[in-house]
C-alpha positions in Angstrom: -50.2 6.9 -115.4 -52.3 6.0 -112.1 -50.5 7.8 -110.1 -50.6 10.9 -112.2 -54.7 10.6 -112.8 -54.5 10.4 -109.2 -52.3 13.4 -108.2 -54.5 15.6 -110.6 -58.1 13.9 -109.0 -57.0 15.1 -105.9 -55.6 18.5 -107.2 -59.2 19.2 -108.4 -60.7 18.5 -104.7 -58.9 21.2 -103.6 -58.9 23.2 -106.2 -62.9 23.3 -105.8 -62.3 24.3 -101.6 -60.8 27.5 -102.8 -63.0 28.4 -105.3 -65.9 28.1 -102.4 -63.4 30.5 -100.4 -63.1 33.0 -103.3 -66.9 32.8 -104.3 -67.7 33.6 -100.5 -65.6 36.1 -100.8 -67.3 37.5 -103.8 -70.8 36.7 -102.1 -69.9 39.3 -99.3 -68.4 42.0 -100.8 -70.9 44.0 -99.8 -71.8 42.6 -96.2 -70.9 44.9 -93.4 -67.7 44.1 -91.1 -67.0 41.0 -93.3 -63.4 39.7 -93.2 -62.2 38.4 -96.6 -60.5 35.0 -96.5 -57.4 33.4 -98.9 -56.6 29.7 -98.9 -53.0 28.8 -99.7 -51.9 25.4 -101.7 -48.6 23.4 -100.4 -47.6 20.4 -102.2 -48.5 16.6 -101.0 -46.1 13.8 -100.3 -43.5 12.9 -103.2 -41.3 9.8 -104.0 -38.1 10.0 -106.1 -38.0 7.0 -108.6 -34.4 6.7 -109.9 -34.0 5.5 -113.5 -30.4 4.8 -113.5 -28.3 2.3 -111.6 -25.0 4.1 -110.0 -23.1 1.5 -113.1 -25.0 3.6 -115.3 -24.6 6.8 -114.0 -23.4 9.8 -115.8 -20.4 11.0 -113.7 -20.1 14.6 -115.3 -24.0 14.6 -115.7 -23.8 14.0 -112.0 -21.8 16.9 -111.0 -23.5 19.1 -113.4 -27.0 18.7 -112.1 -28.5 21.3 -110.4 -31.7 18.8 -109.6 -31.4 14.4 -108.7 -31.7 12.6 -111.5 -35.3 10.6 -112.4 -37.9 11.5 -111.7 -40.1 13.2 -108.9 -43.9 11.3 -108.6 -46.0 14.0 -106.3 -48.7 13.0 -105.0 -51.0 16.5 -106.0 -51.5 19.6 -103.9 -53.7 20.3 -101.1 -55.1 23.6 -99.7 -52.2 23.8 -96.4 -53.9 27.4 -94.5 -56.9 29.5 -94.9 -55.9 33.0 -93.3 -58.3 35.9 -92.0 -57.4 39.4 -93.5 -58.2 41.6 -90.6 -57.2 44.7 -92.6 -59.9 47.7 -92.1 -62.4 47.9 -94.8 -63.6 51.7 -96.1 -65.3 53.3 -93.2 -69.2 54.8 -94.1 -71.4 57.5 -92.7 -74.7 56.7 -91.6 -75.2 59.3 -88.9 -77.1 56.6 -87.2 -76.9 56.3 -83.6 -76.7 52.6 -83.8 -74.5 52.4 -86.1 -70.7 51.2 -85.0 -67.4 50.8 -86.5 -64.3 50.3 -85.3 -61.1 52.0 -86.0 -58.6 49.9 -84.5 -58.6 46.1 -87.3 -57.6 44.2 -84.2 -60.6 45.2 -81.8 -64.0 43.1 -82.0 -67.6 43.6 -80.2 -68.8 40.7 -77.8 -72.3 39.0 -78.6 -74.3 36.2 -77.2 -74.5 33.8 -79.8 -76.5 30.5 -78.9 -75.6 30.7 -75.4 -71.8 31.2 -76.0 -69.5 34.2 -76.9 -69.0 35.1 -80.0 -67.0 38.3 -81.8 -68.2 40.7 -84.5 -66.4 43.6 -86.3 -70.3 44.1 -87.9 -71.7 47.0 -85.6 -75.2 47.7 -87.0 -77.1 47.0 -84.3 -80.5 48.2 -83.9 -82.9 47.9 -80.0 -86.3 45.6 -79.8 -88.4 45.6 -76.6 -87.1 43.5 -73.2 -90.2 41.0 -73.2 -89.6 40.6 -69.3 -89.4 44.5 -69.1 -91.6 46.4 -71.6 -89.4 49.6 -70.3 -86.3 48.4 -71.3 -84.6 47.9 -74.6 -82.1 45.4 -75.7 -79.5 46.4 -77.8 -79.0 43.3 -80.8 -77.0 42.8 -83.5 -78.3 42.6 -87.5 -78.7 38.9 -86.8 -80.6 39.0 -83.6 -78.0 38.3 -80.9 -77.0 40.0 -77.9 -74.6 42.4 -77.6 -72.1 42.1 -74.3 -71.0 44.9 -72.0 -67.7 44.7 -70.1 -69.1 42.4 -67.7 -70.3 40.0 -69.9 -74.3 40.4 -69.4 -76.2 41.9 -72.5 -76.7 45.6 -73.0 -79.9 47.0 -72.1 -81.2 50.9 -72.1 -84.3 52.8 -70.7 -87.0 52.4 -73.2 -87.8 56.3 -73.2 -84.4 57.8 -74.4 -84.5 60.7 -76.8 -80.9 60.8 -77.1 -77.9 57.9 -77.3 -74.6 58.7 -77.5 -71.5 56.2 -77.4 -68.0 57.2 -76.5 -64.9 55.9 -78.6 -64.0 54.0 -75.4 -67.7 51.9 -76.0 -69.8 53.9 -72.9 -73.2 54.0 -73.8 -75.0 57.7 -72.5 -78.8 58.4 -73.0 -81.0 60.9 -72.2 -84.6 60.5 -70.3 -87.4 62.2 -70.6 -87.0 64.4 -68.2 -83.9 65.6 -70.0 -81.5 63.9 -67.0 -78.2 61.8 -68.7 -77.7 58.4 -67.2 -75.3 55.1 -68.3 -76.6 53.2 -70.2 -73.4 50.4 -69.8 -70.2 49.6 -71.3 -69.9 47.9 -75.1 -67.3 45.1 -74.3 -64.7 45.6 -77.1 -61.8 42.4 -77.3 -58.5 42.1 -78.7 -57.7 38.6 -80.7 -54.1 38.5 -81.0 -54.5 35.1 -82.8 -57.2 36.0 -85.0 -56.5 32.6 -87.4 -58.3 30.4 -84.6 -61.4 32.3 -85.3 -64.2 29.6 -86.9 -67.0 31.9 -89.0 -70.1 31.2 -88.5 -71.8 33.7 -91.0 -73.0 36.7 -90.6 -70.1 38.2 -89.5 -69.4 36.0 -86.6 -66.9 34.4 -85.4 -66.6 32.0 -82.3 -63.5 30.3 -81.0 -62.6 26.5 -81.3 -61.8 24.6 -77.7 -58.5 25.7 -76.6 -58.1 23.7 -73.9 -57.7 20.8 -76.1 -55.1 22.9 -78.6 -53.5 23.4 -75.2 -54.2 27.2 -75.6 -55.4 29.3 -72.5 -58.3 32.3 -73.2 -56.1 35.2 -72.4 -53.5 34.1 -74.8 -56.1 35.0 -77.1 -58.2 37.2 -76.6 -58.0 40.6 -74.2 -60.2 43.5 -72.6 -59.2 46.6 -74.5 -58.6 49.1 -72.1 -60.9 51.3 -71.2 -59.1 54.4 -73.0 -57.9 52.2 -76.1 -61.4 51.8 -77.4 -61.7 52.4 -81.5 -65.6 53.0 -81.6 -66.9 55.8 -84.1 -70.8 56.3 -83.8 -72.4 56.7 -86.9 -70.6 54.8 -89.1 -70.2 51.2 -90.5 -67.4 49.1 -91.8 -67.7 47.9 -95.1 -66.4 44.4 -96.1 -62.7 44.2 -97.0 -62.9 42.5 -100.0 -60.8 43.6 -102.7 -63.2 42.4 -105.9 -60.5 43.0 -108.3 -57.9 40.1 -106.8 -61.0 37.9 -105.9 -61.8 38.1 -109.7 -58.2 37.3 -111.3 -58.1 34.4 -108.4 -61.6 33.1 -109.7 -60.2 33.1 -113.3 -57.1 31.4 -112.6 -58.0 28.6 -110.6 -60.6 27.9 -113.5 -58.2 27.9 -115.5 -55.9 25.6 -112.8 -58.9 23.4 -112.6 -59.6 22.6 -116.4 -55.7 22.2 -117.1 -56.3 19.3 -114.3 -59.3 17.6 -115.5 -57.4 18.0 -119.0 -54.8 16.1 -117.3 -57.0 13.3 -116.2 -58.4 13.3 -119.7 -55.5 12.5 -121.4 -54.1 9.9 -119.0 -57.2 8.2 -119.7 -57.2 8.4 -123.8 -53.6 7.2 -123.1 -55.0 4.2 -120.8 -57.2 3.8 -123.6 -54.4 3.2 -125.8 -52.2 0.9 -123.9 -55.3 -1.7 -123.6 -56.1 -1.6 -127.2 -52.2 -2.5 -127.6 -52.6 -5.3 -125.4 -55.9 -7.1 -127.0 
């Protein structure tokens, strides 16, 4: 009777860890290049506790049996991988300048984040003033980070530009004043080809844990996209990828999955009840 109060106790821990997954989910299904994530459950440890002595044993019941006979004590389930869904979410006009998307679901921008590189598929960036050059911009994301050009320095452009244009390779074009068209730099777009090691850390960025001690190099995860492969569409924004429908039939069965649990550990503990008022 312990053991099952215990197996469902522990069920309901991580029962509640996806339910915070799904109602982040539901939280952002509106926030621009936001991934949707989906936690999967894998069973704990079990022990098989045999009832019958081989004396005892059933021979025909034996042979029959598709399962061992007795019975199975688990030990409850726990939540075994949490997995990105990089699939492209719908793609909206903005017709503004600053406004990015990218085609390709594998290809990420580079920003300065804290004083480390971080990756974002969110590309509504918008410029504020260089405060050690008033006659330069910097080119930011939403959230007030830098975003990186190809050689890793942050983007800046010529504070008196009528005109920006960006390339679906990421090169950044403006126009002066005196109607000349210079560079304005290079977005620096990445591959992750193991997009699961990606750590969120909101606002649609995500930062990478230390490889070196999962005895993973930096190039076996992340890549340059080459300088014709780039997937940038000016003018346009990716909208989350969350699909509200499943994220609404998975919120209503694991409440359901979470009071059949709690039931559970009600019941064993009427039945504990029980079994001491026996023994008075």
């Amino acid at each position: 009777m312990q053991r099952q109060m215990m197996a469902s106790a522990v069920t309901l821990g991580q029962i509640q860890q996806q339910l915070a997954t799904v109602a982040d989910n539901i939280a952002n299904v509106s926030t621009t290049g936001y991934k949707s994530r989906d936690a999967k459950f894998t069973d704990l440890l079990f022990q098989q506790i045999d009832n019958m002595t081989p004396a005892d044993a059933d021979q025909t019941d034996q042979t029959n049996r598709l399962t061992p006979s007795g019975i199975r004590d688990g030990s409850g389930a726990r939540i075994g991988d949490t997995s990105l869904d990089l699939s492209m979410g719908a793609i909206q006009q903005t017709d503004n300048p600053l406004d990015l998307a990218l085609t390709d679901d594998h290809q990420f921008f580079t920003v300065n984040h804290g004083g480390a590189t971080a990756y974002t598929r969110a590309g509504a960036f918008n410029t504020q003033p260089d405060p050690n050059d008033p006659n330069t911009l910097r080119l930011l994301t939403k959230s007030g980070d830098a975003v990186l050009g190809t050689d890793g320095q942050p983007i800046t452009i010529p504070a008196t530009y009528h005109d920006l244009q960006i390339s679906s390779t990421g090169a950044i074009s403006v126009e002066l004043a005196n109607g000349a068209r210079v560079n304005a730099g290079q977005l620096g777009l990445v591959t992750i080809s193991r997009p699961q090691l990606l750590e969120n850390q909101g606002n649609s960025l995500y930062t990478l844990p230390n490889l070196a001690q999962l005895g993973i190099g930096l190039n076996d995860v992340v890549q340059p996209v080459a300088e014709n492969a780039g997937s940038v569409a000016q003018g346009k924004l990716e909208n989350s990828n969350v699909d509200l429908t499943k994220e609404m039939a998975d919120l209503i069965n694991l409440q359901h999955n979470y009071q059949l649990n709690a039931r559970s550990i009600t019941i064993g503990d009427q039945m504990a009840g029980l079994v001491n008022g026996l023994l008075r």
